[in-house]
N, CA, C and O atoms as a GROMACS GRO file, in nm:
protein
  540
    1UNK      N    1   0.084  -0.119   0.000
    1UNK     CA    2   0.000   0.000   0.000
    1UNK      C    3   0.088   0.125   0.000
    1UNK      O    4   0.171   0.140   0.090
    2UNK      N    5   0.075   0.206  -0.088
    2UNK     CA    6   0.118   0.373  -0.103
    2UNK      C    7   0.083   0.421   0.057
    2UNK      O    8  -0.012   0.388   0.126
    3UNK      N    9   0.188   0.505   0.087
    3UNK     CA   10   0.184   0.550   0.222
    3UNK      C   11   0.038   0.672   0.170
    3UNK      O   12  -0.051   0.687   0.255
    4UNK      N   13   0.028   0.734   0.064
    4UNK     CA   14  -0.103   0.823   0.012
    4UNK      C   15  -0.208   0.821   0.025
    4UNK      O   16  -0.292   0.911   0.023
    5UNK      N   17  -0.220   0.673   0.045
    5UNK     CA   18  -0.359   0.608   0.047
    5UNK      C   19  -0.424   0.631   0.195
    5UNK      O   20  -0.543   0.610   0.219
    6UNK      N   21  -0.345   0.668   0.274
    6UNK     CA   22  -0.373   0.674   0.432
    6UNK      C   23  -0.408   0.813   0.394
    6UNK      O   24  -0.481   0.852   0.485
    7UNK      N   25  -0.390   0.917   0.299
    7UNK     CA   26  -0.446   1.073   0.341
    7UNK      C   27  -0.576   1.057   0.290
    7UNK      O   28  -0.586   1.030   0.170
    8UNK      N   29  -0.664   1.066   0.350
    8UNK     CA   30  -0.850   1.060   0.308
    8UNK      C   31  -0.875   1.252   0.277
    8UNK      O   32  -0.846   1.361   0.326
    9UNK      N   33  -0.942   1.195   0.169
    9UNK     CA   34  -0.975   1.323   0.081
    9UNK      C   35  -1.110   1.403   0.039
    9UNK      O   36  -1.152   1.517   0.024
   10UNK      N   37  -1.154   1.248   0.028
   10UNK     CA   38  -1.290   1.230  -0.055
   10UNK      C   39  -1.392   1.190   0.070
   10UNK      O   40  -1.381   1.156   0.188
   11UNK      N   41  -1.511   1.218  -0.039
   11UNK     CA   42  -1.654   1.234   0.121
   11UNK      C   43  -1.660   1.105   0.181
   11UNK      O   44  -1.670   1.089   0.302
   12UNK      N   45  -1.652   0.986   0.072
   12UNK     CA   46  -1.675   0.862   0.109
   12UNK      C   47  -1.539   0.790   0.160
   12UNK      O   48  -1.560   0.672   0.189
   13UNK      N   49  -1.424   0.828   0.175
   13UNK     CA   50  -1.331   0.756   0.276
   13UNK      C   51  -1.328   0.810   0.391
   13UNK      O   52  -1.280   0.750   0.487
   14UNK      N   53  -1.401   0.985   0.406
   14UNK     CA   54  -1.402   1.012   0.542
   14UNK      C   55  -1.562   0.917   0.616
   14UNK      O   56  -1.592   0.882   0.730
   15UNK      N   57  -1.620   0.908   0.504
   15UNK     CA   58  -1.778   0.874   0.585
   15UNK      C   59  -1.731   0.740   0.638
   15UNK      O   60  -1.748   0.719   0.758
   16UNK      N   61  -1.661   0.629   0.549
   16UNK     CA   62  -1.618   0.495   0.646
   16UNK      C   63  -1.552   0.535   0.742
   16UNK      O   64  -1.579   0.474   0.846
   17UNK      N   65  -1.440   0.651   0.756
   17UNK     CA   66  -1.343   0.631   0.892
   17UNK      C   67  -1.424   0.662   0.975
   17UNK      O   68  -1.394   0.607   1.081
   18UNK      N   69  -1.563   0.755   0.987
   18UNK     CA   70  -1.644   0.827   1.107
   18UNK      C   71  -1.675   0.671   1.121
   18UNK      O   72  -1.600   0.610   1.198
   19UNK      N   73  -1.748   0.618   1.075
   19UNK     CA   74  -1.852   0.495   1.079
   19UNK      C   75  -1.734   0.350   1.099
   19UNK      O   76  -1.745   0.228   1.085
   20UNK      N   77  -1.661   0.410   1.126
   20UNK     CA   78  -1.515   0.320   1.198
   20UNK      C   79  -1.466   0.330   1.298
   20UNK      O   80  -1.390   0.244   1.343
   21UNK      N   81  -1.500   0.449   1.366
   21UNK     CA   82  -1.445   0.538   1.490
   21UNK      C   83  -1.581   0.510   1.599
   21UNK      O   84  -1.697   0.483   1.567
   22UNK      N   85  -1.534   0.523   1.711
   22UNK     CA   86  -1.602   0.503   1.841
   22UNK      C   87  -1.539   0.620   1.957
   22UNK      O   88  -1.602   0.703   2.023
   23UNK      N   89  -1.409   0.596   1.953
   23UNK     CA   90  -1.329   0.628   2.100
   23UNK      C   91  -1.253   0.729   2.014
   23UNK      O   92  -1.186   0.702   1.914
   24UNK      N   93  -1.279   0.867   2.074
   24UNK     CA   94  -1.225   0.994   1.950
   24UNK      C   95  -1.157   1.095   2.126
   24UNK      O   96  -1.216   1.150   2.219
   25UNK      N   97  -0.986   1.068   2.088
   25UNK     CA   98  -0.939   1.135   2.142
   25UNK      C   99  -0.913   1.267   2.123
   25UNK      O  100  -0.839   1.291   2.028
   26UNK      N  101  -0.964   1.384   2.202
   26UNK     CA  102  -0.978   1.523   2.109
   26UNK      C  103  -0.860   1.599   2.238
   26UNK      O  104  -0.864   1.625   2.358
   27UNK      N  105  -0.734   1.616   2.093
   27UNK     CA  106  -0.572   1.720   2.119
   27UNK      C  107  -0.611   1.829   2.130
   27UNK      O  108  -0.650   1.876   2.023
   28UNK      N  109  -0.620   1.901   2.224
   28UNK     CA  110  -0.651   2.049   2.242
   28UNK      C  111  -0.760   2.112   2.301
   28UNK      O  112  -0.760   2.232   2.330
   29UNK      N  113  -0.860   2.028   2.322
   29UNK     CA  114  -1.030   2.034   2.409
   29UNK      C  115  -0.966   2.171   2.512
   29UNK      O  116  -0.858   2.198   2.564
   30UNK      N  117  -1.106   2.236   2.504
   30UNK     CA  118  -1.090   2.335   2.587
   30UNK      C  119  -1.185   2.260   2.682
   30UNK      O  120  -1.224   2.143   2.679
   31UNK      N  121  -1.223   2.396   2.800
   31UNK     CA  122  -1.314   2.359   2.934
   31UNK      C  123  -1.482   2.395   2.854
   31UNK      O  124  -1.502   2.433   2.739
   32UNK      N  125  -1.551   2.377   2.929
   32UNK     CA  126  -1.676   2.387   2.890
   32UNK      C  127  -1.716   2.555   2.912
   32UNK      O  128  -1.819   2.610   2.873
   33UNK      N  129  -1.608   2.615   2.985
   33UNK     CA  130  -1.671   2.810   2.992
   33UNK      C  131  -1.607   2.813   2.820
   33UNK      O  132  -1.675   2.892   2.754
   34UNK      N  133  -1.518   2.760   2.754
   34UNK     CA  134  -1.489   2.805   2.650
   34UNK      C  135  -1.626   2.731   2.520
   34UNK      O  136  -1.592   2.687   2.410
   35UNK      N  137  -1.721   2.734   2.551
   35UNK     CA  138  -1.829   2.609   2.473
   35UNK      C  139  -1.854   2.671   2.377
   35UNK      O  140  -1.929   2.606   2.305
   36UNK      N  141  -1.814   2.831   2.310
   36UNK     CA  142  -1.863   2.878   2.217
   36UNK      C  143  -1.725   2.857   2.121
   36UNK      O  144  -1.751   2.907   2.011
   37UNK      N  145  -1.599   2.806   2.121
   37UNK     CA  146  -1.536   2.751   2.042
   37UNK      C  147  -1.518   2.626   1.990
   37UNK      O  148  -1.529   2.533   2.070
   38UNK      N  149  -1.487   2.597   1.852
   38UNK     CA  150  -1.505   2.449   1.823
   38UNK      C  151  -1.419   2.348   1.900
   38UNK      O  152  -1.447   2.229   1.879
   39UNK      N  153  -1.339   2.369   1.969
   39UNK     CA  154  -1.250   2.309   2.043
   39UNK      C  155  -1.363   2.264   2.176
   39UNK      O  156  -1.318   2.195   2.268
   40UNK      N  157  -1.454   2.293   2.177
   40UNK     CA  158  -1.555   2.225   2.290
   40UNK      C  159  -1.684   2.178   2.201
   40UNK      O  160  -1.726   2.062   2.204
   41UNK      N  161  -1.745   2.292   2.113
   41UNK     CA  162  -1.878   2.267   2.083
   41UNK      C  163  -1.886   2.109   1.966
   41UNK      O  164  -1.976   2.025   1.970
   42UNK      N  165  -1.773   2.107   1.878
   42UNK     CA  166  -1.777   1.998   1.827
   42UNK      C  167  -1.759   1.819   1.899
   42UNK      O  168  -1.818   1.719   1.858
   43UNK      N  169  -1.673   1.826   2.000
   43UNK     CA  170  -1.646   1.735   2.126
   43UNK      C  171  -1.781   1.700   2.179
   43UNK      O  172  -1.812   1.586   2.214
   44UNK      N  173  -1.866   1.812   2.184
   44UNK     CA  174  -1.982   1.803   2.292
   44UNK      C  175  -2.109   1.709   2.182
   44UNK      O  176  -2.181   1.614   2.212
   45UNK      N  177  -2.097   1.775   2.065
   45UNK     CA  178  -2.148   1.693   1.941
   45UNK      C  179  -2.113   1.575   1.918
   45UNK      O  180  -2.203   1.508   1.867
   46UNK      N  181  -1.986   1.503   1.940
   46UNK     CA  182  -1.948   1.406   1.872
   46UNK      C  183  -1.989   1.348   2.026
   46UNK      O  184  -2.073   1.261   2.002
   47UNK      N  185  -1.975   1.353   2.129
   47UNK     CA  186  -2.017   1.294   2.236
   47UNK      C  187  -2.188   1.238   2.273
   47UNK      O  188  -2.230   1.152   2.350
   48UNK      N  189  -2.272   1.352   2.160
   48UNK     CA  190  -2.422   1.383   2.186
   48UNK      C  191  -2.481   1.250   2.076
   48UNK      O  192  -2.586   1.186   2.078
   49UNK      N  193  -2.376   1.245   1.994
   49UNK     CA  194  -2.357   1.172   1.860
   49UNK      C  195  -2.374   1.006   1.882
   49UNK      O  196  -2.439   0.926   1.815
   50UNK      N  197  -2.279   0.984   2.020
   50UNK     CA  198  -2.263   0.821   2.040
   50UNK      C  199  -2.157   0.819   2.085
   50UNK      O  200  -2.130   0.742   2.177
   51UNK      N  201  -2.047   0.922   2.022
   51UNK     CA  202  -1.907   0.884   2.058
   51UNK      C  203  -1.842   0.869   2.189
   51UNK      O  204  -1.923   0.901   2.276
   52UNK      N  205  -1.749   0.840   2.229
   52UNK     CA  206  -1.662   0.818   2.355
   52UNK      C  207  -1.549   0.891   2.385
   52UNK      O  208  -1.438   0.846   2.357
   53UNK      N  209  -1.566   1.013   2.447
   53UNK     CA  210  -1.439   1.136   2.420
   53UNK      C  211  -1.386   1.126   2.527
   53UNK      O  212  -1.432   1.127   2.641
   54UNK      N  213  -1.270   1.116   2.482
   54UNK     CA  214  -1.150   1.147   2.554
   54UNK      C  215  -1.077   1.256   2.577
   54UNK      O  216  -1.005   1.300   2.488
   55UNK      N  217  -1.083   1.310   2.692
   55UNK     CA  218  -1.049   1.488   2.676
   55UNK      C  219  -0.883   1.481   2.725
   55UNK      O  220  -0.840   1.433   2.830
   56UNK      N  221  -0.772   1.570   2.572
   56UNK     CA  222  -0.649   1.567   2.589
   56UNK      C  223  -0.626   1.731   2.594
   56UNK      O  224  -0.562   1.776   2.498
   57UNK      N  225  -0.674   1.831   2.699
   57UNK     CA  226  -0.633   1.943   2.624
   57UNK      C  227  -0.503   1.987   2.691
   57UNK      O  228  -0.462   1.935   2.795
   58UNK      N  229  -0.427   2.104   2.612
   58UNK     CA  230  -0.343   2.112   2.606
   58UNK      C  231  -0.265   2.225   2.725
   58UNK      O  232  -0.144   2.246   2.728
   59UNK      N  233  -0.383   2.297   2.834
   59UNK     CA  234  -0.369   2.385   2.881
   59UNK      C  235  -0.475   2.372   2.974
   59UNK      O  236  -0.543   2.270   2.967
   60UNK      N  237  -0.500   2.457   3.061
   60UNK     CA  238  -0.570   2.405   3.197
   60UNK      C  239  -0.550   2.298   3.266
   60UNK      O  240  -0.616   2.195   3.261
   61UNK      N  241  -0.396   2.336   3.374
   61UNK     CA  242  -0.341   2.202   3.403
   61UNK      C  243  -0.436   2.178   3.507
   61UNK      O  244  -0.443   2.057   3.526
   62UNK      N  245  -0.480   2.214   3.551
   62UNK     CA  246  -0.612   2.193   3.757
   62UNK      C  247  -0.702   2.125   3.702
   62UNK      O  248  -0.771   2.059   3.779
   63UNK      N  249  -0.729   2.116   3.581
   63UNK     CA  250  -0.892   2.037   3.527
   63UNK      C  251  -0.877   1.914   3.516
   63UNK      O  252  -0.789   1.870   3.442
   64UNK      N  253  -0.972   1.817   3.598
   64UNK     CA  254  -0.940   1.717   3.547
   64UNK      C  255  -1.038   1.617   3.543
   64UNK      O  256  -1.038   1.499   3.579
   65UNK      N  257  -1.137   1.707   3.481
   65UNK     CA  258  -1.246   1.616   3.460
   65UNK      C  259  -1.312   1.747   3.312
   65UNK      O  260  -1.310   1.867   3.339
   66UNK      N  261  -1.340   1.722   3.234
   66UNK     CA  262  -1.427   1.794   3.088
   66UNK      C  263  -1.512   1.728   3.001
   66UNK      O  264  -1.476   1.633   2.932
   67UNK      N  265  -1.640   1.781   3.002
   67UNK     CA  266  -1.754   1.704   2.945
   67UNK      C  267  -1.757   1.546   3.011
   67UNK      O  268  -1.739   1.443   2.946
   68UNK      N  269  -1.784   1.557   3.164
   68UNK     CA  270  -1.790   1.434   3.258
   68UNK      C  271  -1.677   1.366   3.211
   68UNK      O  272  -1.683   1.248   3.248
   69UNK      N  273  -1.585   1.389   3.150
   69UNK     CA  274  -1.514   1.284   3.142
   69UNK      C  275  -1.302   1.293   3.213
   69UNK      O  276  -1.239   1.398   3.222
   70UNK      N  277  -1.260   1.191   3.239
   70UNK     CA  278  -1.126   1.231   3.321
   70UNK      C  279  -1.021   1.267   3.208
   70UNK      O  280  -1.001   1.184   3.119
   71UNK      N  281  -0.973   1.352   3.209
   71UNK     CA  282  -0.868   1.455   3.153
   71UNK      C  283  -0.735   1.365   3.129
   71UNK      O  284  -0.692   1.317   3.234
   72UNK      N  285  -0.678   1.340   3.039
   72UNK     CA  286  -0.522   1.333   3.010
   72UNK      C  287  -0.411   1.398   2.944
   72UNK      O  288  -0.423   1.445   2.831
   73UNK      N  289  -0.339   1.400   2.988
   73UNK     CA  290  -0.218   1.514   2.961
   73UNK      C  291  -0.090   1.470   2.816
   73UNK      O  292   0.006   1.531   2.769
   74UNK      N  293  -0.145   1.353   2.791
   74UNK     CA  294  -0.066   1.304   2.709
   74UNK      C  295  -0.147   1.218   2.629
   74UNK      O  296  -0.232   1.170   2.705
   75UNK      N  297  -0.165   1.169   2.503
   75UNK     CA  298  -0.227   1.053   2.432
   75UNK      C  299  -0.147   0.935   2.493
   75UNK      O  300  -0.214   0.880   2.581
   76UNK      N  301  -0.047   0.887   2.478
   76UNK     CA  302   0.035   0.774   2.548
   76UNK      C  303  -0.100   0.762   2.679
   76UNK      O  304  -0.205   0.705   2.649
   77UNK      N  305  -0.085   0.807   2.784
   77UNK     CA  306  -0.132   0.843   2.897
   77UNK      C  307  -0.258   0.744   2.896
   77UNK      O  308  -0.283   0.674   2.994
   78UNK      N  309  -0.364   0.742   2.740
   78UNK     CA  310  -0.502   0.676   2.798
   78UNK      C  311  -0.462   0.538   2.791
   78UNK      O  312  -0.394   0.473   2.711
   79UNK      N  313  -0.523   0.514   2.896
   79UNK     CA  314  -0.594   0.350   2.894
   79UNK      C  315  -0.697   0.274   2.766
   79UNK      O  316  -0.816   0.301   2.749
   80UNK      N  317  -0.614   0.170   2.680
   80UNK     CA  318  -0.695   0.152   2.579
   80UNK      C  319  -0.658   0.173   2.420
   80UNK      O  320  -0.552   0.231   2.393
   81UNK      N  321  -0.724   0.137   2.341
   81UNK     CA  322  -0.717   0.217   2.226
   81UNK      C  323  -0.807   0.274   2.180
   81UNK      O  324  -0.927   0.250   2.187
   82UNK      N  325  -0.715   0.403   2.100
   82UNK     CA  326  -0.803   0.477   2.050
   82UNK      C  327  -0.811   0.509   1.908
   82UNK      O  328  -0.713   0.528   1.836
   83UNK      N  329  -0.946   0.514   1.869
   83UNK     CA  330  -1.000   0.526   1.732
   83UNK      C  331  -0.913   0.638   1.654
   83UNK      O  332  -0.857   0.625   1.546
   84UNK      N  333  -0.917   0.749   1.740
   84UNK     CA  334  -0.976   0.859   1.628
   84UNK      C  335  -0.887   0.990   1.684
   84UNK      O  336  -0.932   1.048   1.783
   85UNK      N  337  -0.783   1.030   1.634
   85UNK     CA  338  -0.739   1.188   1.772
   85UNK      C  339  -0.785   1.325   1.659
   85UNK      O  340  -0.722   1.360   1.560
   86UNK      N  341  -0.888   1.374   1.702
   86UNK     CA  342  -0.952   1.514   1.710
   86UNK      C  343  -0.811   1.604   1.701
   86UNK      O  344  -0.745   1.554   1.792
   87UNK      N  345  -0.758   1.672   1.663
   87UNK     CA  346  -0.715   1.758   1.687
   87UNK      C  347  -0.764   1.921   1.676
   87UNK      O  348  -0.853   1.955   1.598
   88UNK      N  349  -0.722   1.978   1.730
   88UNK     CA  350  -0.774   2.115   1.773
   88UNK      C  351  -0.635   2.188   1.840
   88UNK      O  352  -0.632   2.228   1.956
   89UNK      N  353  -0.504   2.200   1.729
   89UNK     CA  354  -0.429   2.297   1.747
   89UNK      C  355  -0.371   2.382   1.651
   89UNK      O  356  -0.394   2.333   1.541
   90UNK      N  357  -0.301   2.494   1.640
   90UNK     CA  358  -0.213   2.529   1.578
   90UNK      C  359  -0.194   2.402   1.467
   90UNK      O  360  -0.189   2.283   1.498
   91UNK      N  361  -0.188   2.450   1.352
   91UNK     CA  362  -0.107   2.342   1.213
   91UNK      C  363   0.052   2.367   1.256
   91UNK      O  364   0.109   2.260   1.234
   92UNK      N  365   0.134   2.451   1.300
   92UNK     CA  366   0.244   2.427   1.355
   92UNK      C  367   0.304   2.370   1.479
   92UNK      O  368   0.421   2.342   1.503
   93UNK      N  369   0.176   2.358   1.566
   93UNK     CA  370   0.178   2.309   1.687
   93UNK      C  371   0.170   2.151   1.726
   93UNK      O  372   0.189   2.082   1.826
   94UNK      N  373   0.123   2.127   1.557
   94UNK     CA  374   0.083   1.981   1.584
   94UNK      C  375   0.198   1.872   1.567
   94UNK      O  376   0.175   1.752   1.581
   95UNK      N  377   0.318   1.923   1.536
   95UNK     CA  378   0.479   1.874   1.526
   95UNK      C  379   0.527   1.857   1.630
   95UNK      O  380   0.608   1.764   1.637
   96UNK      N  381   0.501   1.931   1.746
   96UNK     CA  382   0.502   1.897   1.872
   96UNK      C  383   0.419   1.776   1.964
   96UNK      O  384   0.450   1.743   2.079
   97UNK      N  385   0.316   1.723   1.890
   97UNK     CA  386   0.236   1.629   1.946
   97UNK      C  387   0.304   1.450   1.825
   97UNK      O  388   0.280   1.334   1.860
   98UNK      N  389   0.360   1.479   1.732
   98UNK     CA  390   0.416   1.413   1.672
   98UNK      C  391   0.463   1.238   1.740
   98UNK      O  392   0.458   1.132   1.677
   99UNK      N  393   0.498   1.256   1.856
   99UNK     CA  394   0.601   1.180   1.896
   99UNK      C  395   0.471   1.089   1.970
   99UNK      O  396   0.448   0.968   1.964
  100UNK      N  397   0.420   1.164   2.020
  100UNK     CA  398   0.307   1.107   2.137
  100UNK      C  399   0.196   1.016   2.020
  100UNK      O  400   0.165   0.899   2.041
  101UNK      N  401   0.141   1.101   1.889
  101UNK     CA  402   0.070   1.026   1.836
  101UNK      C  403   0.120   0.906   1.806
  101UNK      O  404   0.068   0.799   1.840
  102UNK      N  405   0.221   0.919   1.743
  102UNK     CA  406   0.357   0.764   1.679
  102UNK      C  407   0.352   0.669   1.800
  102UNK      O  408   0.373   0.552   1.768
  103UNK      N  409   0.335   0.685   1.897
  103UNK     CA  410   0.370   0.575   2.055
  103UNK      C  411   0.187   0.541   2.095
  103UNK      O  412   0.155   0.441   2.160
  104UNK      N  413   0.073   0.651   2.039
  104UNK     CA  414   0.001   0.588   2.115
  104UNK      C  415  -0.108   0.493   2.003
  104UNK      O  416  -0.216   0.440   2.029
  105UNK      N  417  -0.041   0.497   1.892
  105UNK     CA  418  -0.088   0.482   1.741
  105UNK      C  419  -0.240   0.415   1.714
  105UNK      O  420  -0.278   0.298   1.708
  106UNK      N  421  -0.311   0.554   1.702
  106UNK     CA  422  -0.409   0.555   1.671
  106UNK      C  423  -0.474   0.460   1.520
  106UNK      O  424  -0.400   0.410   1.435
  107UNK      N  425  -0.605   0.454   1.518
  107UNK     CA  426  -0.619   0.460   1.336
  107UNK      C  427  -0.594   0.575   1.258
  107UNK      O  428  -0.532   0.584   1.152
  108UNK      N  429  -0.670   0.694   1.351
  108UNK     CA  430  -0.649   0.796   1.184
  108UNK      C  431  -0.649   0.915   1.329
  108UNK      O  432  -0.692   0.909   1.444
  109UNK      N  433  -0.569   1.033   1.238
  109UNK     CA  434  -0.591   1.151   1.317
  109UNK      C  435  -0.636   1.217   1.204
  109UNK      O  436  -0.606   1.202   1.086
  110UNK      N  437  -0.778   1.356   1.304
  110UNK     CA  438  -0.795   1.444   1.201
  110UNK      C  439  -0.772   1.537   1.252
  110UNK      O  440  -0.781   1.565   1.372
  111UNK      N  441  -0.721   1.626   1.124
  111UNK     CA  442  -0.670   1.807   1.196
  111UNK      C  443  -0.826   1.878   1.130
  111UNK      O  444  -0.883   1.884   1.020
  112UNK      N  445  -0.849   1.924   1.268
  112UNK     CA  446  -0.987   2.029   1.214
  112UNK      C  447  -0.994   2.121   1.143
  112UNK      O  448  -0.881   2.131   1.094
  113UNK      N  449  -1.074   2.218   1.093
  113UNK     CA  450  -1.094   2.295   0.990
  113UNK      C  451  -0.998   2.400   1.004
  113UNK      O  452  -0.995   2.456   1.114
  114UNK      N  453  -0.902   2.447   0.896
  114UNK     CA  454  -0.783   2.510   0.912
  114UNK      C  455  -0.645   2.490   0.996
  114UNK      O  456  -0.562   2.567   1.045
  115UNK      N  457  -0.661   2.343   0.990
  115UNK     CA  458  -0.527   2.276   1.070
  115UNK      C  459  -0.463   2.205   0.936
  115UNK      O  460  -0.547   2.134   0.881
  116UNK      N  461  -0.323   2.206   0.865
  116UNK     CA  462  -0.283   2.122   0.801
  116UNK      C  463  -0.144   2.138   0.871
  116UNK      O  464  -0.108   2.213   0.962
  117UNK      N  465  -0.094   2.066   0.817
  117UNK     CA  466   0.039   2.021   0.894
  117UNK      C  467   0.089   1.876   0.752
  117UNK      O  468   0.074   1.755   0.770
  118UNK      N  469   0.120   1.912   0.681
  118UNK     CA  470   0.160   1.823   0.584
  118UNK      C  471   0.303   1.739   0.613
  118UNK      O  472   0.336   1.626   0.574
  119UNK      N  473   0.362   1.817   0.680
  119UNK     CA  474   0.488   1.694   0.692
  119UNK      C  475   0.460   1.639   0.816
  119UNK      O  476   0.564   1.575   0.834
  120UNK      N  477   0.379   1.616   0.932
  120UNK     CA  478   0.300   1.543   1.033
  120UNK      C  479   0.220   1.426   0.950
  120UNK      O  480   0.233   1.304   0.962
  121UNK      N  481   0.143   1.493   0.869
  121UNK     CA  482   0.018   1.386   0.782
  121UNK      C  483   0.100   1.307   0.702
  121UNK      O  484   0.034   1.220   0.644
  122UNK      N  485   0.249   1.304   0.673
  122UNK     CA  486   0.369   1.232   0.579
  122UNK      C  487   0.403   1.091   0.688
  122UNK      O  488   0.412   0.969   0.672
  123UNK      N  489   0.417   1.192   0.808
  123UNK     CA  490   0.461   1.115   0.911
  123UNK      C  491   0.395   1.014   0.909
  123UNK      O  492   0.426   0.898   0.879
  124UNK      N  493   0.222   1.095   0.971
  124UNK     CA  494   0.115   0.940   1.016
  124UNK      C  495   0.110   0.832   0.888
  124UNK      O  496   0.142   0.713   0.886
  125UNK      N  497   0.063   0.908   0.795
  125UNK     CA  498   0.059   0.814   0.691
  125UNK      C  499   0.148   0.696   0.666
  125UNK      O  500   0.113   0.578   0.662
  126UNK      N  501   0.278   0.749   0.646
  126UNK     CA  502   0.337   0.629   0.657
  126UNK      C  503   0.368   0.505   0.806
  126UNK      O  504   0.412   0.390   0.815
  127UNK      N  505   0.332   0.578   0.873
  127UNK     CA  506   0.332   0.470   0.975
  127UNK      C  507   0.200   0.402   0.970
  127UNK      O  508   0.170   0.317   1.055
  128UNK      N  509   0.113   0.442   0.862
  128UNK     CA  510  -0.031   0.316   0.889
  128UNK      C  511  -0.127   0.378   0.926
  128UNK      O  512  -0.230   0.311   0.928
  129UNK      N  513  -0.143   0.547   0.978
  129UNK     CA  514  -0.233   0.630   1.040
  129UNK      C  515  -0.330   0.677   0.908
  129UNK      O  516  -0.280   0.742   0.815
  130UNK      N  517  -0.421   0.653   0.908
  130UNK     CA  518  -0.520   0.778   0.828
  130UNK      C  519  -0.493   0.892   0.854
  130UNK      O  520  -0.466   0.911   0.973
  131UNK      N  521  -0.489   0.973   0.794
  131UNK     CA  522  -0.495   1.123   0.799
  131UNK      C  523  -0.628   1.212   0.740
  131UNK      O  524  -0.697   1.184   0.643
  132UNK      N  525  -0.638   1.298   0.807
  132UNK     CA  526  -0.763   1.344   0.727
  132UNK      C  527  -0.720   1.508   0.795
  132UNK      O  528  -0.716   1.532   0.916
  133UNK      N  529  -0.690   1.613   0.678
  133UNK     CA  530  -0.686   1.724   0.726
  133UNK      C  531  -0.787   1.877   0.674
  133UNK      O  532  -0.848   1.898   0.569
  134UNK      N  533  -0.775   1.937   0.758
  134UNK     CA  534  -0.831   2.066   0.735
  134UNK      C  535  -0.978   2.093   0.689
  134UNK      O  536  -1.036   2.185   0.632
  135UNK      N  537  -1.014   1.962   0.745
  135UNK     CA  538  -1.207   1.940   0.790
  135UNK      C  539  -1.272   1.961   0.851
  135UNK      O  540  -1.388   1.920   0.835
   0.00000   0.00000   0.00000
């Protein structure tokens, strides 16, 4: 398999990875006073949805519980595997989370709407990760 084939593009390879995903670790979740940014309001959706969120945010170290659920400081960190990592940072910021995704190796990470990070999505891809960016 082309390491390419892991970047999802099209409506119908993202509609199987949703309808593949369960346990959606979301990089960057804010607190719930922040609920009018997508960094909460989409989490709170995908949670309202069926899903199983895992809250990784990146700041508010005292919190440790968001959208009822217990807080981790690292992807490595959860118990389990996980489907799906949400991201919700900086497209330059997400080179910094690099190392942690590779160790806690997800199926697919997606960078949310105006997140790309193309030499990250080089990375996952070839290690076997779906990628799906700037959705």
């Amino acid at each position: 398999m082309n390491w390419q084939d892991n970047i999802l593009d099209s409506t119908e390879q993202i509609r199987a990875l949703i309808f593949a995903s369960r346990r959606i670790a979301v990089l960057g979740i804010k607190t719930e006073a922040q609920a009018d940014q997508p960094s909460v309001y989409v989490p709170i959706y995908l949670q309202e949805a069926g899903f199983e969120i895992v809250p990784v945010p990146v700041y508010y170290p005292d919190t440790t519980v968001i959208l009822g659920r217990q807080v981790y400081r690292r992807l490595i960190d959860i118990p389990g595997q996980i489907d799906m990592v949400d991201v919700f940072r900086r497209s330059h910021d997400v080179t910094g989370h690099i190392d942690d995704v590779l160790a806690k190796r997800p199926s697919s990470v997606w960078f949310q709407s105006g997140i790309r990070n193309d030499a990250a999505a080089e990375i996952f891809a070839k290690a076997g990760i779906k990628v799906v960016q700037d959705r």
